[in-house]
C-alpha positions in Angstrom: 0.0 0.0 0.0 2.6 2.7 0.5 4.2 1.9 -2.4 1.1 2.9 -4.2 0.8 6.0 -2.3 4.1 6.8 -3.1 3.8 6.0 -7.4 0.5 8.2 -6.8 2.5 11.2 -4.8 5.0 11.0 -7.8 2.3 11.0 -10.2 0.9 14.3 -9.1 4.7 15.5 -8.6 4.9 15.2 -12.1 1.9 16.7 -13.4 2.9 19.9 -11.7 6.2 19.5 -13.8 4.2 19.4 -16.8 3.5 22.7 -19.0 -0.3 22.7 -19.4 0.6 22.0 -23.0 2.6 18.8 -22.4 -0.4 18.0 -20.0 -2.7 18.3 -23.1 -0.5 16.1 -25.7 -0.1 13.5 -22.6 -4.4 13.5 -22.6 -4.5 13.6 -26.4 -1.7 10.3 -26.4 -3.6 8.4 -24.2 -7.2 9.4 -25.9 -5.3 8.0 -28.9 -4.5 4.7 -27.6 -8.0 3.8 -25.4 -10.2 5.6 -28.6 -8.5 4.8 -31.2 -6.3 1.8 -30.3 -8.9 0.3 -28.4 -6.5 -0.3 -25.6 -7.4 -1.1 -22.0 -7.3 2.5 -19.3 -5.3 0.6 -17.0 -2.5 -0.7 -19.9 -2.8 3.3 -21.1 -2.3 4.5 -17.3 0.9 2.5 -17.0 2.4 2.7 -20.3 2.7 6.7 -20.2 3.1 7.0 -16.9 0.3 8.3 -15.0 -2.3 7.4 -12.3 -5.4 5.3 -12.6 -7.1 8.0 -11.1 -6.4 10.7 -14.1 -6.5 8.2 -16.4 -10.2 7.6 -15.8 -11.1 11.7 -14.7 -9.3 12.3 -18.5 -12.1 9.1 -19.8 -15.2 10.1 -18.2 -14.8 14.2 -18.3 -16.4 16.1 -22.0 -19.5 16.7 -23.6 -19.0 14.3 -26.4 -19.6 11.4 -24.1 -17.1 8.8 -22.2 -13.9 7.3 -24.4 -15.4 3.9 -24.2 -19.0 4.6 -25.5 -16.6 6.8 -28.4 -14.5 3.7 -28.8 -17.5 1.6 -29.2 -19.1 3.8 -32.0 -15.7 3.7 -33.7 -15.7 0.3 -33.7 -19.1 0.0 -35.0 -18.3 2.0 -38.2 -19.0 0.7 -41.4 -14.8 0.1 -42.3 -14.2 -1.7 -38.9 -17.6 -3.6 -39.4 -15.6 -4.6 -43.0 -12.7 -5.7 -41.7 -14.3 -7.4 -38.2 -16.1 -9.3 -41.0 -12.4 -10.1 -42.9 -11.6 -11.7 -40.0 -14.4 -13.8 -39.2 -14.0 -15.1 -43.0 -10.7 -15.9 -42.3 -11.4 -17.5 -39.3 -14.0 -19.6 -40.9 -11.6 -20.3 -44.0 -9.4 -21.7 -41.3 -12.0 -24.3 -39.7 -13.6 -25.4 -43.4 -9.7 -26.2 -44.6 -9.5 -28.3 -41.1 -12.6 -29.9 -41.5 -11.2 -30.7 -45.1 -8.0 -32.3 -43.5 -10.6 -34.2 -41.1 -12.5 -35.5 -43.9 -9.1 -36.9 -46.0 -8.0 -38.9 -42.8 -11.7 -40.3 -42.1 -11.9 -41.2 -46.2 -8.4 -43.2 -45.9 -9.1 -44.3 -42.6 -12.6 -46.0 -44.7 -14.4 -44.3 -41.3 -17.4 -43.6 -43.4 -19.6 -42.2 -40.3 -16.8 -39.6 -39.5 -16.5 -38.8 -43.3 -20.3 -37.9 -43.5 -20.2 -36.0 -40.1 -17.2 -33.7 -41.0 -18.6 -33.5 -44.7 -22.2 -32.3 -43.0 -20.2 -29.5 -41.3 -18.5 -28.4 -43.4 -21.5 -27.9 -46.0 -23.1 -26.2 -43.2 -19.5 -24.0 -42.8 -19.4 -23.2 -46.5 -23.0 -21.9 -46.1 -22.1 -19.5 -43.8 -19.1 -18.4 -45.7 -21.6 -17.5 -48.7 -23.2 -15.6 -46.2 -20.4 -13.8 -44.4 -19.1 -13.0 -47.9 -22.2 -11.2 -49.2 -22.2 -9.0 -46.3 -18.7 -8.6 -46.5 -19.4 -7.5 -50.3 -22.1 -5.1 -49.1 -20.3 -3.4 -46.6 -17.4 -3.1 -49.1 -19.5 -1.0 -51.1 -19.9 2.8 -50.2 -23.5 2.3 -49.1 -24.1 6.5 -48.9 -25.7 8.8 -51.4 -23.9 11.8 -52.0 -27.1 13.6 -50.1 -26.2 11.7 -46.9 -22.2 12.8 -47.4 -22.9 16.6 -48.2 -25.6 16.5 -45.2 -22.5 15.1 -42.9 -20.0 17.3 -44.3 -22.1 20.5 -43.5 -22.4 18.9 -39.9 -18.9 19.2 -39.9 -17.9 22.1 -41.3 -20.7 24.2 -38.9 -19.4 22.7 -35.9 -15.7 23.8 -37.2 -17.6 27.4 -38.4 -19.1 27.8 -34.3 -15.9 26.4 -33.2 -13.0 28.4 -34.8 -14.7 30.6 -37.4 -11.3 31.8 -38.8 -10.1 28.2 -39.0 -13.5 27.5 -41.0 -12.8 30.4 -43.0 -9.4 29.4 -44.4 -11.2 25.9 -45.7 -13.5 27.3 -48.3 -11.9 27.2 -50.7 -11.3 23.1 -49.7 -14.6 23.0 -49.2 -15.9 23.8 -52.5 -12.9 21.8 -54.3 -13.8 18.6 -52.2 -17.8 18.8 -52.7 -17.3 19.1 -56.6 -14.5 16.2 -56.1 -17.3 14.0 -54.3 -20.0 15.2 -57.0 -17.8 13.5 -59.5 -17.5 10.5 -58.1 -20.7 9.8 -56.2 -22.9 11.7 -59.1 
């Protein structure tokens, strides 16, 4: 316990070392690995060196919600719902080329009831595949209509307008190069 206490006193020894903007790229590092990274507080906490205790005032404090309900919405985005699905495809490829291993041995083995068994599942397993694979096909796809992207783009660009209106102001010009860019391609 008093080693703790101590790691916690040295902790908050160091944060008063820290320039408030060092504080603020030390927040921003460790929003990037729990957010982002999807890395656990306590592995974030110890890895750059501060307490539990921050590490979870830094997760819980803002108006745009904790880091773990913004962690989950980035992981349930359409290109991390693509390549979860990659990976449960190759997952699956995995089991079906076992079960085809499974199915050679019970053939020269003359073990017919194993043969019909594995060949059973992994019909069943192929099925799914098709499946997986169609939705992985689907989500490939840019599933948005250019109404839908201009509509989010103007979300954006507001909230940059009410928060930094000479920021916003220096990205017309991108502005109107990027929504004829997206015109072009989404028609």
């Amino acid at each position: 316990m008093a080693k703790t206490k101590k790691t916690d006193d040295q902790k908050t020894t160091r944060r008063k070392q820290l320039t408030r903007t060092e504080y603020d790229k030390l927040k921003q590092t460790a929003y990037e690995y729990v957010v982002v990274k999807g890395l656990d507080q306590k592995e974030v906490a110890k890895l750059i060196n501060v307490s539990e205790a921050t590490m979870s005032k830094w997760a819980n404090e803002g108006s745009e919600g904790s880091w773990t309900e913004l962690r989950e919405a980035r992981q349930q985005c359409s290109s991390t719902d693509a390549d979860n699905t990659k990976k449960l495809l190759q997952l699956m490829s995995k089991q079906r080329l076992e079960l085809e291993t499974l199915i050679h041995e019970a053939v020269k083995s003359g073990n017919i009831e194993d043969e019909v068994r594995y060949r059973k599942q992994a019909s069943s397993l192929s099925d799914e595949m098709s499946k997986v694979n169609k939705t992985l096909l689907s989500l490939d796809n840019n599933n948005y209509t250019l109404g839908t992207y201009i509509d989010i783009l103007d979300n954006v660009f507001s909230a940059l307008r009410q928060y930094n209106e000479e920021l916003w102001f220096k990205t017309l010009d991108f502005q109107s190069l990027h929504v004829r860019k997206i015109t072009n391609e989404l028609g």
